[in-house]
N, CA, C, O and CB atoms as a CASP TS submission, in Angstrom:
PFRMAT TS
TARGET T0000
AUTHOR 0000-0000-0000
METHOD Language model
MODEL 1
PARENT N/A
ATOM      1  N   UNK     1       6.299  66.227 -17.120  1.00  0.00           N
ATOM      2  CA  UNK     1       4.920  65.776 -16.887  1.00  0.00           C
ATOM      3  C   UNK     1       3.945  66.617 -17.723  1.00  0.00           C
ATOM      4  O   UNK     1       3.866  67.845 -17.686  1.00  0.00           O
ATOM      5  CB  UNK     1       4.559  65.871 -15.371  1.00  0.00           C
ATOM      6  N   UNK     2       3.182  65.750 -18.518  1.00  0.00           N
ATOM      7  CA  UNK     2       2.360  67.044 -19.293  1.00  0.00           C
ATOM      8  C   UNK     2       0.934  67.358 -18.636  1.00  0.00           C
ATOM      9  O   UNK     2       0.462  66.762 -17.668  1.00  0.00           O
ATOM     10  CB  UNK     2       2.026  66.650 -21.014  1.00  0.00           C
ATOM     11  N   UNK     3       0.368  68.353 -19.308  1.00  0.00           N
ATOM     12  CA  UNK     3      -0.690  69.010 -18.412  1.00  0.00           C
ATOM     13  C   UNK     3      -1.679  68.681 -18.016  1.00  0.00           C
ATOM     14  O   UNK     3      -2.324  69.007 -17.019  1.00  0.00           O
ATOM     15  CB  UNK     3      -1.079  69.834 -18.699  1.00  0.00           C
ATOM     16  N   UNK     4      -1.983  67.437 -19.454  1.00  0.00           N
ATOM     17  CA  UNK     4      -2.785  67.167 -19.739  1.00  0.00           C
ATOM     18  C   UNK     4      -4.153  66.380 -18.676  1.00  0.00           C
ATOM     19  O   UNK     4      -5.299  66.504 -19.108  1.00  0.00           O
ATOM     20  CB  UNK     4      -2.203  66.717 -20.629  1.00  0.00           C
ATOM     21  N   UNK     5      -4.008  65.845 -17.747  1.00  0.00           N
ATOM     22  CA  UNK     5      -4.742  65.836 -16.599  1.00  0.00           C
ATOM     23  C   UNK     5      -5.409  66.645 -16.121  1.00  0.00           C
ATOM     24  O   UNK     5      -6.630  66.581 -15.975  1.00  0.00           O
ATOM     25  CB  UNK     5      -4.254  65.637 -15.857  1.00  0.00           C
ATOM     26  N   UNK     6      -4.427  67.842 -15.697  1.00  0.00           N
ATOM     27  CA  UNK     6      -5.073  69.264 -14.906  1.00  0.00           C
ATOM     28  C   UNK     6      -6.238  69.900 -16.249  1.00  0.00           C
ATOM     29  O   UNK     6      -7.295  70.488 -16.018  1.00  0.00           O
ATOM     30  CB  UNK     6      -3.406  70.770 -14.456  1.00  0.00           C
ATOM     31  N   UNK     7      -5.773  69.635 -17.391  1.00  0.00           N
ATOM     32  CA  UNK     7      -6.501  70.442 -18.359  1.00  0.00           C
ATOM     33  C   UNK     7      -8.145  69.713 -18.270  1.00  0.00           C
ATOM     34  O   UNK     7      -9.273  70.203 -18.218  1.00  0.00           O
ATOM     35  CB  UNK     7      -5.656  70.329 -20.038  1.00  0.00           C
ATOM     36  N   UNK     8      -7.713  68.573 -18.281  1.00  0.00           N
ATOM     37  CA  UNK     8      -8.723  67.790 -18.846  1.00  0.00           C
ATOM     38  C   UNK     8      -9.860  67.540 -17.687  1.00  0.00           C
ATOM     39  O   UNK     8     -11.063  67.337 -17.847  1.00  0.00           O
ATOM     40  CB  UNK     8      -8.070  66.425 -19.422  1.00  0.00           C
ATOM     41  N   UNK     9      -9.109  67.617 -16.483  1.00  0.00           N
ATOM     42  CA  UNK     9     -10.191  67.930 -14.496  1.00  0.00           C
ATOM     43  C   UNK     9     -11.038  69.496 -15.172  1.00  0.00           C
ATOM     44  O   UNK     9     -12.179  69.470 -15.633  1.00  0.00           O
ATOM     45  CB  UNK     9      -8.411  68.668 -12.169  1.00  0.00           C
ATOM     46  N   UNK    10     -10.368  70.477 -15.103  1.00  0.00           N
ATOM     47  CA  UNK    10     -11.032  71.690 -15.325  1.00  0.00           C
ATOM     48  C   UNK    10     -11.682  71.768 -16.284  1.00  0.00           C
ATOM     49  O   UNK    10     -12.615  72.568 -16.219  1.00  0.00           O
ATOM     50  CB  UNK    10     -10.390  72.623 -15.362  1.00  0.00           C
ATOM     51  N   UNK    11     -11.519  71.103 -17.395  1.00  0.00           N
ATOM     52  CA  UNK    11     -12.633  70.964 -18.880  1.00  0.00           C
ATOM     53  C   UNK    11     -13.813  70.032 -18.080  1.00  0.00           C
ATOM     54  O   UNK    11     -14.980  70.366 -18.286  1.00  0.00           O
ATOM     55  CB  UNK    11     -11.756  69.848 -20.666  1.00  0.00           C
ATOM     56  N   UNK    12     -13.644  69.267 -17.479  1.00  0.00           N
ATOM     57  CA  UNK    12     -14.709  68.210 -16.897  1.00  0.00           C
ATOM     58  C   UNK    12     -15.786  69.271 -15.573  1.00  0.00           C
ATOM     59  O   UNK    12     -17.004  69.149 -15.441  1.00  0.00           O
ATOM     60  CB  UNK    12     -13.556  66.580 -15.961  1.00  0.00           C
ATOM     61  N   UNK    13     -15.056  70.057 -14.914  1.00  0.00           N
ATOM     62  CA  UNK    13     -15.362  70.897 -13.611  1.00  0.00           C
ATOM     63  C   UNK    13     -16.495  72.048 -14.754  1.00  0.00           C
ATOM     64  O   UNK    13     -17.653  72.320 -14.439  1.00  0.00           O
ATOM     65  CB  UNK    13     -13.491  71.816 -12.600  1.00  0.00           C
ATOM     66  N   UNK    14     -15.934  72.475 -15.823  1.00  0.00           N
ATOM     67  CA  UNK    14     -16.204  73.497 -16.849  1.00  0.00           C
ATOM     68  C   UNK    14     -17.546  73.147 -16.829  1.00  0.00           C
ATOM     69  O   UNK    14     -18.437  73.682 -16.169  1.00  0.00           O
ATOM     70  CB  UNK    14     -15.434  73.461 -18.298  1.00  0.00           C
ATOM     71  N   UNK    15     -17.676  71.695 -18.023  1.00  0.00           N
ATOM     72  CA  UNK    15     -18.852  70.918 -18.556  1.00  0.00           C
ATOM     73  C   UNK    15     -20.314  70.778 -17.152  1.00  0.00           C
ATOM     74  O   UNK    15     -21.485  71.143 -17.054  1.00  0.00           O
ATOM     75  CB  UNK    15     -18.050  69.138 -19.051  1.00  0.00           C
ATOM     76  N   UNK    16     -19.488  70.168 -16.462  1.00  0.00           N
ATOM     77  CA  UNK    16     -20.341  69.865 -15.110  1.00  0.00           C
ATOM     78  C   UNK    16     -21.319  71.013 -14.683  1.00  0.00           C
ATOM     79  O   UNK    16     -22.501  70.980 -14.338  1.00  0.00           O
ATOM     80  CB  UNK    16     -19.317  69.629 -13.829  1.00  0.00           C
ATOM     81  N   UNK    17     -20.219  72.272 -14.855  1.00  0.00           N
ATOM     82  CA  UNK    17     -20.510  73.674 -14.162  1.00  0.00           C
ATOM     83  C   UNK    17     -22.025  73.932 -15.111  1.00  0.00           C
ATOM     84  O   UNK    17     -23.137  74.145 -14.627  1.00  0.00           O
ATOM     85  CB  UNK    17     -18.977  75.103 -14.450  1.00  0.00           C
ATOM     86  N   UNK    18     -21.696  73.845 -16.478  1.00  0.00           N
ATOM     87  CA  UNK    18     -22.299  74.733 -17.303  1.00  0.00           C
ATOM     88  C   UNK    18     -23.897  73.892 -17.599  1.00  0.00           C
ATOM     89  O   UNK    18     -24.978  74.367 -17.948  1.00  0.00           O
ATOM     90  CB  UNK    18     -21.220  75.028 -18.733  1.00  0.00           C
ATOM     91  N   UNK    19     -23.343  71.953 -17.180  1.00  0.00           N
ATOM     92  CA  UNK    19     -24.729  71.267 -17.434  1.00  0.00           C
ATOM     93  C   UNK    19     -25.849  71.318 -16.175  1.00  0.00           C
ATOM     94  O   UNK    19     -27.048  71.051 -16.256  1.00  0.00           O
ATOM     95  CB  UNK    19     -24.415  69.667 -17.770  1.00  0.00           C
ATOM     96  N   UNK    20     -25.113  71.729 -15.023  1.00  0.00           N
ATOM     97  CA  UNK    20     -26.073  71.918 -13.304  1.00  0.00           C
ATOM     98  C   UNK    20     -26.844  73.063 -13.765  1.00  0.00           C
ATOM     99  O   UNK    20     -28.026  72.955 -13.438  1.00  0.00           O
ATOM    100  CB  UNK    20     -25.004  72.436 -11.524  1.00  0.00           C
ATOM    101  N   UNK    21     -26.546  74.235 -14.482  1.00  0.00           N
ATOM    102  CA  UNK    21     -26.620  75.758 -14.909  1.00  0.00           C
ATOM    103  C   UNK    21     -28.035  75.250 -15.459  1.00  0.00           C
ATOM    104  O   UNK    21     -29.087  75.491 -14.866  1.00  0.00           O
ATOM    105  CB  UNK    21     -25.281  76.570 -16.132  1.00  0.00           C
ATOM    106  N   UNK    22     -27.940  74.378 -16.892  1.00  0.00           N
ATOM    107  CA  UNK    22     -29.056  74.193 -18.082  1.00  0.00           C
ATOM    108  C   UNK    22     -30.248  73.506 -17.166  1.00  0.00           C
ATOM    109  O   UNK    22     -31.428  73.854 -17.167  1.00  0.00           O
ATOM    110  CB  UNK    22     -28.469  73.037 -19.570  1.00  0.00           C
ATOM    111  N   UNK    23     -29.730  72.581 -16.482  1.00  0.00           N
ATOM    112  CA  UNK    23     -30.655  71.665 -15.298  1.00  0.00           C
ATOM    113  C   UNK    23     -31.596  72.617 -14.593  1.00  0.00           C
ATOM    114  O   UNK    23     -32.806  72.497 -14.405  1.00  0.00           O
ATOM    115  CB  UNK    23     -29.640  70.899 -13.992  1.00  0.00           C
ATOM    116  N   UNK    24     -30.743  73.623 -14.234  1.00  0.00           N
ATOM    117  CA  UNK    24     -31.201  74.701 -13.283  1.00  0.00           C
ATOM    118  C   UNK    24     -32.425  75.647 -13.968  1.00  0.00           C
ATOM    119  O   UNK    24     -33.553  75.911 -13.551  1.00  0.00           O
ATOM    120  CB  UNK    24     -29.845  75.663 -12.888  1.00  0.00           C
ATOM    121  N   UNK    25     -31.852  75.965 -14.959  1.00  0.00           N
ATOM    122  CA  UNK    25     -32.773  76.836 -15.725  1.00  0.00           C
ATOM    123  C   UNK    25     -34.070  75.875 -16.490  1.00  0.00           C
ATOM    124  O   UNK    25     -35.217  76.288 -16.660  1.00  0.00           O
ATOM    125  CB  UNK    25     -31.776  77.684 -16.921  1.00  0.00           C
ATOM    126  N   UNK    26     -33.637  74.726 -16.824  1.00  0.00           N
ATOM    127  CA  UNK    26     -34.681  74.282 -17.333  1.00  0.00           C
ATOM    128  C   UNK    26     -36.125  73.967 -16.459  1.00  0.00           C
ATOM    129  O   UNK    26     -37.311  73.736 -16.692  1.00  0.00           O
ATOM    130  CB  UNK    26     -34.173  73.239 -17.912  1.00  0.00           C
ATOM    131  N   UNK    27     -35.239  74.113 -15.343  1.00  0.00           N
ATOM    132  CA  UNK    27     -36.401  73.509 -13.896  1.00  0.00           C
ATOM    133  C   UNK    27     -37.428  74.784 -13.835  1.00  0.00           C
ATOM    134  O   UNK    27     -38.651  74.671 -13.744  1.00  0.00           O
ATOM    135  CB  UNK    27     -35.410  73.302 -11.881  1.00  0.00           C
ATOM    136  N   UNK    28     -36.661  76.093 -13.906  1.00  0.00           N
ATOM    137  CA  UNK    28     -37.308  77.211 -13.757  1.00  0.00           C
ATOM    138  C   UNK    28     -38.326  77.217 -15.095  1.00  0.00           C
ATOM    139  O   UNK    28     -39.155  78.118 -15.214  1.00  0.00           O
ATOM    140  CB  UNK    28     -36.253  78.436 -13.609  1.00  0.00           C
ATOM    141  N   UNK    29     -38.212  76.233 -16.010  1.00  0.00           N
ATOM    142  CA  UNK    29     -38.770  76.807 -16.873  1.00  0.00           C
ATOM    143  C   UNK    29     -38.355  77.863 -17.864  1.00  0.00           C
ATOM    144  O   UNK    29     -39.321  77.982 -18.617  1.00  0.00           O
ATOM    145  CB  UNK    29     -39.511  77.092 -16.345  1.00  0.00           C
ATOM    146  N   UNK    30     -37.557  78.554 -18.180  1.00  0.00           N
ATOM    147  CA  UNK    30     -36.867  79.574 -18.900  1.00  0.00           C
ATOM    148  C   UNK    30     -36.529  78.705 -20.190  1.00  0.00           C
ATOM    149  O   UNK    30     -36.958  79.087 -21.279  1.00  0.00           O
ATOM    150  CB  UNK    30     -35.527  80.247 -18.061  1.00  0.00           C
ATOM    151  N   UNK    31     -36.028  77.942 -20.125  1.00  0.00           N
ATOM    152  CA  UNK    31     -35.347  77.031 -21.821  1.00  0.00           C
ATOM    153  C   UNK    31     -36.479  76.605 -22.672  1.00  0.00           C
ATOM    154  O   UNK    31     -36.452  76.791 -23.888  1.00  0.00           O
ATOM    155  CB  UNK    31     -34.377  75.288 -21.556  1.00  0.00           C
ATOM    156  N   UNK    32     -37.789  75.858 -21.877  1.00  0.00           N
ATOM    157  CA  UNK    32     -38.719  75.551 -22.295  1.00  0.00           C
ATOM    158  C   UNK    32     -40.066  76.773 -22.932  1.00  0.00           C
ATOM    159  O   UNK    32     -40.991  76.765 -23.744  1.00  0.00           O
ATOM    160  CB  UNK    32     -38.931  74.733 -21.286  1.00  0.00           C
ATOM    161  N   UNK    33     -39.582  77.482 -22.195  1.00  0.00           N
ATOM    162  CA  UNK    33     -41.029  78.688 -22.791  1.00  0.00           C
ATOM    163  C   UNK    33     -40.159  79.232 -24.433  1.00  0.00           C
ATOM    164  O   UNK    33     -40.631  79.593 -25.511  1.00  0.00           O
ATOM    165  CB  UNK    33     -41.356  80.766 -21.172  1.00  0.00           C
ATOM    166  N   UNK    34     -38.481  79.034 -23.862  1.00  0.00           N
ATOM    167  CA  UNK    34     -37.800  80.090 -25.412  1.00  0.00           C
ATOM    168  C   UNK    34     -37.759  78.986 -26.420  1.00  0.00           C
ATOM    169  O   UNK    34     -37.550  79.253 -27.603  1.00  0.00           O
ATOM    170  CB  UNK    34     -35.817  80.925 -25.283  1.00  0.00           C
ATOM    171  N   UNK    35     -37.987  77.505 -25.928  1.00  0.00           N
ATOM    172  CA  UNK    35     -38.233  76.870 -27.371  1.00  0.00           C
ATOM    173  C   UNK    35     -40.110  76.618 -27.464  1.00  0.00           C
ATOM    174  O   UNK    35     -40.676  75.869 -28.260  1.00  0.00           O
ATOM    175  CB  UNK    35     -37.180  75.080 -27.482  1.00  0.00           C
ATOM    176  N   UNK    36     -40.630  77.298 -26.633  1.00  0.00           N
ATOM    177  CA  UNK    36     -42.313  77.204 -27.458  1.00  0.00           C
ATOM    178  C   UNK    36     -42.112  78.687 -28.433  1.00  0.00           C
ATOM    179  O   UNK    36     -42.381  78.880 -29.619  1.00  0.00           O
ATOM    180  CB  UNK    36     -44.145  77.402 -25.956  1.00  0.00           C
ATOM    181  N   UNK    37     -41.732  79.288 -27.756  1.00  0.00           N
ATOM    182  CA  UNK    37     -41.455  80.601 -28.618  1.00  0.00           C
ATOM    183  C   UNK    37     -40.855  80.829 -29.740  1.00  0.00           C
ATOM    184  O   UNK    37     -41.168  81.758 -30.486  1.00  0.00           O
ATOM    185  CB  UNK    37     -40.876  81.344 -28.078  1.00  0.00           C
ATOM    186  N   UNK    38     -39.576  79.681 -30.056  1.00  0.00           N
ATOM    187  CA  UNK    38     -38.804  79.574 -31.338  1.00  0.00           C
ATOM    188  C   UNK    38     -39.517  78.513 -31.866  1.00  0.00           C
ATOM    189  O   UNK    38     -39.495  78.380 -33.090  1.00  0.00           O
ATOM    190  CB  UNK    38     -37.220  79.318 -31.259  1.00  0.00           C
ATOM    191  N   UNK    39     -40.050  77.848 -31.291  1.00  0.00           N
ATOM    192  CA  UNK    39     -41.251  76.191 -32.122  1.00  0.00           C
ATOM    193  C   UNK    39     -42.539  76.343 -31.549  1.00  0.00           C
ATOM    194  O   UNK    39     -43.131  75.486 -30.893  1.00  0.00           O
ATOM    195  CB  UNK    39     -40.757  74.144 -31.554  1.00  0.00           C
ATOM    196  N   UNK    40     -42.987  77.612 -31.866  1.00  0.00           N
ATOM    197  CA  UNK    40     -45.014  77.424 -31.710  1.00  0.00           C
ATOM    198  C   UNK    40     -45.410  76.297 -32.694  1.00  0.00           C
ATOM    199  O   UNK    40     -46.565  75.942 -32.460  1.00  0.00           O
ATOM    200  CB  UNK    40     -46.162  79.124 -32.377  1.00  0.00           C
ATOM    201  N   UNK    41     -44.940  75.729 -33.544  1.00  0.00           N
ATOM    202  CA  UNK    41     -45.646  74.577 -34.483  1.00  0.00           C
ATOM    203  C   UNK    41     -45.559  73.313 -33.744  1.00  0.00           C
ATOM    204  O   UNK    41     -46.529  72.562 -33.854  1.00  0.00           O
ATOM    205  CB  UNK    41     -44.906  74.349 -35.994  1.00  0.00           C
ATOM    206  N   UNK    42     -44.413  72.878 -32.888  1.00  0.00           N
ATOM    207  CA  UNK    42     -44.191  71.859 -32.056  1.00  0.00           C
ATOM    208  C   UNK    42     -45.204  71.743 -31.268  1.00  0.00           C
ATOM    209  O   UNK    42     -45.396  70.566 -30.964  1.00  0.00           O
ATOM    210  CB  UNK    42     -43.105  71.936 -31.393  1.00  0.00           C
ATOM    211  N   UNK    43     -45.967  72.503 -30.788  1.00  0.00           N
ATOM    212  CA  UNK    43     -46.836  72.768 -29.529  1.00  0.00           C
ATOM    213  C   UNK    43     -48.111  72.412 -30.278  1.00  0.00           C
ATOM    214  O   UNK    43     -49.198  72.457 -29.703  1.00  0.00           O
ATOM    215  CB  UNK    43     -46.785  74.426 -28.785  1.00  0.00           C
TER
END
């Protein structure tokens, strides 16, 4: 039986983990102030 299932649940659990994280932080505001800061011309 190859692994490939179990690999591919925990790559999906991984992704999920890491996109709730960006959601999270973006809510706080933190992602958005470091791209006015890397793009003051955007603004």
């Amino acid at each position: 039986t190859p692994p490939s299932p179990l690999i591919l649940g925990s790559t999906c659990v991984i992704i999920v983990g890491l996109w709730l994280v960006y959601k999270a932080e973006l809510k706080q505001g933190y992602i958005v102030k470091a791209k006015k800061v890397n793009k003051p011309a955007v603004n």
